[in-house]
C-alpha positions as CSV (number, residue, x, y, z in Angstrom):
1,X,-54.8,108.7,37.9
2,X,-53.5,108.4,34.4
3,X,-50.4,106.4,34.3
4,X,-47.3,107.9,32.6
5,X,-46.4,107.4,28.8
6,X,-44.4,104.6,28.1
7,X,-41.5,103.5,26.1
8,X,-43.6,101.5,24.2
9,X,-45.5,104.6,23.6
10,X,-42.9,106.6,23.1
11,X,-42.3,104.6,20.0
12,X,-45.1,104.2,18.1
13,X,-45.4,108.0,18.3
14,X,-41.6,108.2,17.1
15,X,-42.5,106.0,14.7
16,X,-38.9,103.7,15.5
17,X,-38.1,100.6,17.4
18,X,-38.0,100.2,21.2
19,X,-34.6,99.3,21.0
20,X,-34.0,102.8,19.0
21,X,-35.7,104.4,21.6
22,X,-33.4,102.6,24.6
23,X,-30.5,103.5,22.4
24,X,-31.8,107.7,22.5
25,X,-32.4,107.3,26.5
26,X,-28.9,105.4,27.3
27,X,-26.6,106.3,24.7
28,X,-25.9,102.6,24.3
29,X,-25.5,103.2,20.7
30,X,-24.8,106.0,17.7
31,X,-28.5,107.3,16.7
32,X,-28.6,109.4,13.4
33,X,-29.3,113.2,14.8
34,X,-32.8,113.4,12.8
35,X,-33.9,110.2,14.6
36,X,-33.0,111.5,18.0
37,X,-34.4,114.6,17.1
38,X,-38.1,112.7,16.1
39,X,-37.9,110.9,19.7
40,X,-37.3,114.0,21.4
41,X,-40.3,115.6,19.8
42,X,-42.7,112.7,20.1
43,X,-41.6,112.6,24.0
44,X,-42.4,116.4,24.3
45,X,-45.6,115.9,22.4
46,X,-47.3,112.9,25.1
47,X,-45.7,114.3,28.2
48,X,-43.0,111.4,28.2
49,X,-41.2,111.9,31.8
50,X,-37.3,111.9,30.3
51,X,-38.2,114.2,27.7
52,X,-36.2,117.1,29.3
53,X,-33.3,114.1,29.9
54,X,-33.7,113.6,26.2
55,X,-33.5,117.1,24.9
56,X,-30.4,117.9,27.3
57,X,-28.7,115.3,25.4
58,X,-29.5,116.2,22.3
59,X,-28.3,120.0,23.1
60,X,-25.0,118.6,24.5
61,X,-24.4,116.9,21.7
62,X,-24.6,119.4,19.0
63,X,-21.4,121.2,17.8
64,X,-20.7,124.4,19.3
65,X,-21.2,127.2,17.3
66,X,-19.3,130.4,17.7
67,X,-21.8,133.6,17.1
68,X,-20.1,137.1,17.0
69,X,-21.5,140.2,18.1
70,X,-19.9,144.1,17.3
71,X,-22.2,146.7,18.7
72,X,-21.6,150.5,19.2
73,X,-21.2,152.1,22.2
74,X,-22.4,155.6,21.4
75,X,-25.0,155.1,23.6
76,X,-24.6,152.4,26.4
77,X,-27.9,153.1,27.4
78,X,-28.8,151.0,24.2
79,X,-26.4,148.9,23.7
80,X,-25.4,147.4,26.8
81,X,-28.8,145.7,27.3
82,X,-29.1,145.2,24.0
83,X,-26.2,143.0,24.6
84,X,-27.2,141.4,27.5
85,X,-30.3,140.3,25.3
86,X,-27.6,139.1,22.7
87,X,-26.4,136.9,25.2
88,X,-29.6,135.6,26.6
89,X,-31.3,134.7,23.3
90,X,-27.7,132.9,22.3
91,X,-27.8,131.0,25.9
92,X,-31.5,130.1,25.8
93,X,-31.2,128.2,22.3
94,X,-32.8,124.7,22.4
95,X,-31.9,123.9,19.1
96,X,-28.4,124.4,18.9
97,X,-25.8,125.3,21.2
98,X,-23.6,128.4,20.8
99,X,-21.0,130.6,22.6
100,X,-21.7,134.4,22.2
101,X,-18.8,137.1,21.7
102,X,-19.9,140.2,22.2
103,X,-17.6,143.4,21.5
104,X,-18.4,147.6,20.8
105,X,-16.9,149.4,18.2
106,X,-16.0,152.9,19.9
107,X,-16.1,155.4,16.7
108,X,-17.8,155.8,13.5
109,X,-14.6,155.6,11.6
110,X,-15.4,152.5,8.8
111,X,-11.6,151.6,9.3
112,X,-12.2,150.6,12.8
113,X,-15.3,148.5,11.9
114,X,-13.1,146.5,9.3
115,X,-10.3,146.0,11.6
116,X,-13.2,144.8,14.6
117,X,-14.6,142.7,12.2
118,X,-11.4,141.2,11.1
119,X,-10.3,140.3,14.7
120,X,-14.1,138.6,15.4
121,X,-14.4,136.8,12.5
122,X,-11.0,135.0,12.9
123,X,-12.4,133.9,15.7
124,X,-16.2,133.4,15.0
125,X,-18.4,130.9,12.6
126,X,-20.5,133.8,11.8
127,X,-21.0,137.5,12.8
128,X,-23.9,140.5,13.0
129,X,-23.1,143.8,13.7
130,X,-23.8,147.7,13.7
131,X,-21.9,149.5,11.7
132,X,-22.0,152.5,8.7
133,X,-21.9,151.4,5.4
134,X,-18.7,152.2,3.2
135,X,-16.8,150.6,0.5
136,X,-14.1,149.1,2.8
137,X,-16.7,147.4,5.1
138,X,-18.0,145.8,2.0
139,X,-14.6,144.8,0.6
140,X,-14.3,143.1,4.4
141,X,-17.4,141.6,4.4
142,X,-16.8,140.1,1.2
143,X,-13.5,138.5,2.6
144,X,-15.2,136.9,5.5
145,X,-18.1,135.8,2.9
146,X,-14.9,134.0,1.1
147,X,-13.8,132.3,4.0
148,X,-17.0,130.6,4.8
149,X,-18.0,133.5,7.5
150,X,-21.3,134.8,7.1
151,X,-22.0,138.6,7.9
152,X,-25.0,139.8,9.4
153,X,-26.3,143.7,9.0
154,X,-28.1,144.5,12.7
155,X,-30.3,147.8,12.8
156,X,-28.6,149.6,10.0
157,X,-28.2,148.0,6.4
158,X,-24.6,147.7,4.9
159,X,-23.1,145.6,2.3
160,X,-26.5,144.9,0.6
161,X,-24.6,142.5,-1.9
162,X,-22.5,140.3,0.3
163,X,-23.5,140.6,3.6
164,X,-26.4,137.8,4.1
165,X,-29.2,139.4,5.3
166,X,-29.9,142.3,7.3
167,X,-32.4,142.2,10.6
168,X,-34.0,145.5,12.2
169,X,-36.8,148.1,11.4
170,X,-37.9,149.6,8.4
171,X,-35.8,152.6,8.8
172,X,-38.0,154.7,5.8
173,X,-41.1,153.8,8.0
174,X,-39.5,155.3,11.3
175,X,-38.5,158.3,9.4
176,X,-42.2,158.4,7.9
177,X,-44.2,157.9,11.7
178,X,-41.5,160.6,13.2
179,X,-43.0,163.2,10.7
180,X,-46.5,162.4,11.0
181,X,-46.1,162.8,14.9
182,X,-45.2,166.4,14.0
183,X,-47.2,167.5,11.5
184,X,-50.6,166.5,13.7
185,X,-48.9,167.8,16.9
186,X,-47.3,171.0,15.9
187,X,-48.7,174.5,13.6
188,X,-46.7,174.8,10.9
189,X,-43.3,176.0,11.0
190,X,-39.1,174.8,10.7
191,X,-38.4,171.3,11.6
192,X,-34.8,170.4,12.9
193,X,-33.8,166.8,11.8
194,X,-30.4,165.0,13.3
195,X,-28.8,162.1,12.2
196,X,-25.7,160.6,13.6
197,X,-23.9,159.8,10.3
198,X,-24.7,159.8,6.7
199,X,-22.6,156.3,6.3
200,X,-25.7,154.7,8.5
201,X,-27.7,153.8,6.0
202,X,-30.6,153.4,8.4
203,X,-30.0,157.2,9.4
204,X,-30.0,158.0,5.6
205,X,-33.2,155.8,5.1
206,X,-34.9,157.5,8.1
207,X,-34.2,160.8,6.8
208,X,-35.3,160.4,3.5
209,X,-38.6,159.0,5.1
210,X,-38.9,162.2,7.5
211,X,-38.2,164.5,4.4
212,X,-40.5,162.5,2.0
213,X,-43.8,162.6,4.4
214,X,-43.5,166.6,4.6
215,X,-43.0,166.9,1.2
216,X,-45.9,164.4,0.2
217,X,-48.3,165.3,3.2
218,X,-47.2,168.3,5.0
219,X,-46.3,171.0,2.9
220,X,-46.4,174.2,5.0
221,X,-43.9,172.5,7.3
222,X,-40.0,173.7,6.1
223,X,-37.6,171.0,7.0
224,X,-34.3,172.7,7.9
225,X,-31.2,171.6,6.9
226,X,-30.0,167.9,8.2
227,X,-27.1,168.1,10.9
228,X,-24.7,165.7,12.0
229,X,-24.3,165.2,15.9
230,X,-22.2,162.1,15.7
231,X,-24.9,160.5,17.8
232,X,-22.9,162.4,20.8
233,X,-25.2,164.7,23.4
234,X,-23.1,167.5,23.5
235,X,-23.3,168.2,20.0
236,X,-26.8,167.5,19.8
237,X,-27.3,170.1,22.9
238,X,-25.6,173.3,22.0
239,X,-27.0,172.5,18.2
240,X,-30.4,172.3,19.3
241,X,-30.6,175.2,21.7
242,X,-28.9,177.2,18.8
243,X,-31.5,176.6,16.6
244,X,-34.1,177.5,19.5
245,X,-32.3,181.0,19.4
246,X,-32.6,181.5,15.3
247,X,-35.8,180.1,14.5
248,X,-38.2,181.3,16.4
249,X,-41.3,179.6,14.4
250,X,-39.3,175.8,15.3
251,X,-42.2,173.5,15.5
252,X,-40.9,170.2,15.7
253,X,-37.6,168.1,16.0
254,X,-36.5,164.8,15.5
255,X,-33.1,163.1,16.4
256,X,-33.0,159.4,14.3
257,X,-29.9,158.1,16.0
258,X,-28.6,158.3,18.9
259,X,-27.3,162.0,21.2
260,X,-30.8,162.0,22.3
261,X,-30.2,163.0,25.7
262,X,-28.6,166.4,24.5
263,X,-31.8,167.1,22.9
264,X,-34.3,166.3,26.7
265,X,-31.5,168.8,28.5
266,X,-31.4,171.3,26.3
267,X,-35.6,171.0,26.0
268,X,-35.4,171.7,29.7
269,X,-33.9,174.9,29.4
270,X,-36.3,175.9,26.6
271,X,-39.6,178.4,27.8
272,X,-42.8,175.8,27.7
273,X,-44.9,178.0,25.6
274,X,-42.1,177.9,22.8
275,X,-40.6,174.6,23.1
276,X,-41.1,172.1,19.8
277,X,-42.9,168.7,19.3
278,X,-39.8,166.5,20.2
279,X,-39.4,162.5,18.8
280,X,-36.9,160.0,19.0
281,X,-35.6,156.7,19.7
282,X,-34.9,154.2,22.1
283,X,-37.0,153.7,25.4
284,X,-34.1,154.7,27.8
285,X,-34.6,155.8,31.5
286,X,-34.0,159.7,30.8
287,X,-36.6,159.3,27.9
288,X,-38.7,157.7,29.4
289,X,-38.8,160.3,32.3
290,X,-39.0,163.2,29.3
291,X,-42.1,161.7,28.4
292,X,-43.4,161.2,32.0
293,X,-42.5,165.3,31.8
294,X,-44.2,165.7,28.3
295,X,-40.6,167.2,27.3
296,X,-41.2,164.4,24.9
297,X,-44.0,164.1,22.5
298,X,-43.2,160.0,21.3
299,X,-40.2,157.6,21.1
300,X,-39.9,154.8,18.9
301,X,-38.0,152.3,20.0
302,X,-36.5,149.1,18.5
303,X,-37.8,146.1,19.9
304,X,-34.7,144.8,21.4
305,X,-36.2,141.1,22.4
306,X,-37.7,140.4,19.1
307,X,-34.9,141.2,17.2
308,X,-32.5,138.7,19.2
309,X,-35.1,136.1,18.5
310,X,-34.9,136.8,14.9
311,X,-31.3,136.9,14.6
312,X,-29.5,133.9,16.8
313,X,-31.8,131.0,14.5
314,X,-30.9,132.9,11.2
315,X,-27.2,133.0,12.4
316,X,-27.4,129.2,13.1
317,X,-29.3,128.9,9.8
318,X,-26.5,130.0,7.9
319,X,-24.1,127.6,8.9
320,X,-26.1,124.7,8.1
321,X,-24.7,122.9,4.5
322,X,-27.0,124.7,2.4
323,X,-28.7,127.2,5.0
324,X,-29.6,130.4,4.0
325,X,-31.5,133.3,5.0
326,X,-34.2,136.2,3.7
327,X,-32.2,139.0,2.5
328,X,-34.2,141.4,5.0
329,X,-36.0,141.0,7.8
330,X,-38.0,144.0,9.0
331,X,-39.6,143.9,12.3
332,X,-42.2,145.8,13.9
333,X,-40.8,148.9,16.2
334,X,-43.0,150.0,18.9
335,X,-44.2,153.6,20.0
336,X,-44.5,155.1,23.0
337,X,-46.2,158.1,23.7
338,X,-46.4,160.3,27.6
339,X,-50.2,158.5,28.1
340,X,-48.5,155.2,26.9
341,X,-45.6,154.5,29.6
């Protein structure tokens, strides 16, 4: 049987003293972070038997930092789990330890984004959020940037100057895959495009996305005028099933924020043989069923998980002297078609 790693060990693969390494394992004496920190991997690395001992140490003895969250709540079948994933990835940190805030912002009005990021940031060492992009959000963001408080853009872009840096999709490439879905599922013929708000820049970039493939690639397609649900499903309902009652030749719609569970009800009360190709976002339960149905012809969704594990290091990042992050990080958003689920 092998016999465990030793202190002795321990050392030489630290690269320190014994008596450093005592000093890590009984708190007998101060021990710079980076040297702890070199023990603690070196123990990980040959299997040393305290190494967990050491690393709880180490995490209990990092400062506290205080990470903000303001989400919308449009559509709680979004964003509550995408807050409970907020507050996962925040708890499951190794490398730092962190208490998570989590709040929703209930409108789209900019005002009450400024006055919700206010409140959080007197409160919070840094903050991400979702929210439309306007001149008084940037004014606010600037403040906090002032203060020391850095300002995270989550799923839709705002601020592009101030804010310090900005973690979703590429919003032009959803708008781009949401087109091409329709133009080699449906015969030509009007396409019906919703967005929740032209103050999301995300909405704005996946609309000019949507607009830009039918113009470049699919031509004989006519892409009706943009409307505005206010990402609510009432809105989105009667609009849609008005539309559906004055086009006859609609051949494909796609809704790029949320009120997508106006659009699967009132696609239930559509004939089959006329109904168009329909795309949008989020995996919900009601979508995912709409696809089981084939009411739905694909929905892109935001990879929830990866973005958390993106954002809670870069938060952290920020507030180290001299941390900084990549002005945008785009990840990967997945797709998921009726065969697929």
């Amino acid at each position: 049987m092998a016999r465990r790693p030793t202190i002795e060990q321990l050392a030489r693969e630290s690269g320190v003293s014994v008596a450093t390494v005592d000093r890590v394992l009984n708190r007998r004496l101060p021990v710079r972070a980076e040297t702890a920190q070199r023990v603690y991997e070196a123990a990980l690395r040959i299997g040393f038997h305290a190494a967990g001992l050491i690393g709880q140490r180490l995490h209990e003895e990092q400062p506290e930092l205080r990470l903000g969250f303001l989400l919308l709540k449009t559509d709680q079948q979004f964003y509550g789990p995408f807050a409970q994933d907020i507050a996962s990835a925040v708890a499951a940190s190794q490398e730092f330890r962190a208490s998570c805030k989590i709040d929703f912002i209930s409108s789209q009005d900019p005002a009450e984004a400024v006055s919700r990021l206010e409140a959080m940031a007197a409160h919070c060492d840094a903050v991400a959020m979702v929210a439309p992009e306007h001149p008084a959000l940037t004014a606010a963001v600037e403040r906090q940037k002032e203060r020391g408080v850095p300002v995270f853009a989550l799923l839709s872009d705002f601020a592009p100057a101030v804010r310090q840096a900005y973690v979703g999709v590429h919003n032009g490439k959803v708008g781009r895959t949401a087109a091409w879905m329709i133009a080699r599922s449906a015969r030509p013929g009007k396409v019906a495009l919703f967005v929740g708000s032209h103050r999301f820049h995300g909405h704005e970039l996946r609309e000019i996305g949507f607009r830009a493939f039918f113009r470049e690639e699919a031509p004989d397609f006519t892409v009706l005028d943009t409307i505005v649900n206010l990402e609510t499903h009432e809105l989105t309902h009667e609009a849609m099933l008005d539309l559906y009652r004055r086009h006859a030749d609609l051949a494909g719609v796609y809704v790029a924020g949320g009120g997508s569970g106006g659009l699967v009800t009132a696609l239930r009360e559509m004939d089959p043989a006329r109904r168009p190709v329909a795309v949008c976002n989020e995996l919900t339960a009601d979508r995912r069923a709409a696809l089981a149905e084939k009411l739905l012809t694909m929905v892109i969704a935001t990879p929830r998980d990866m973005i958390c594990r993106e954002l809670v290091p870069l938060m952290a990042e920020a507030l180290k002297p001299g941390g900084s992050a990549p002005a945008q990080i785009f990840l990967p958003f997945d797709i998921y078609l009726p065969e697929s689920i």
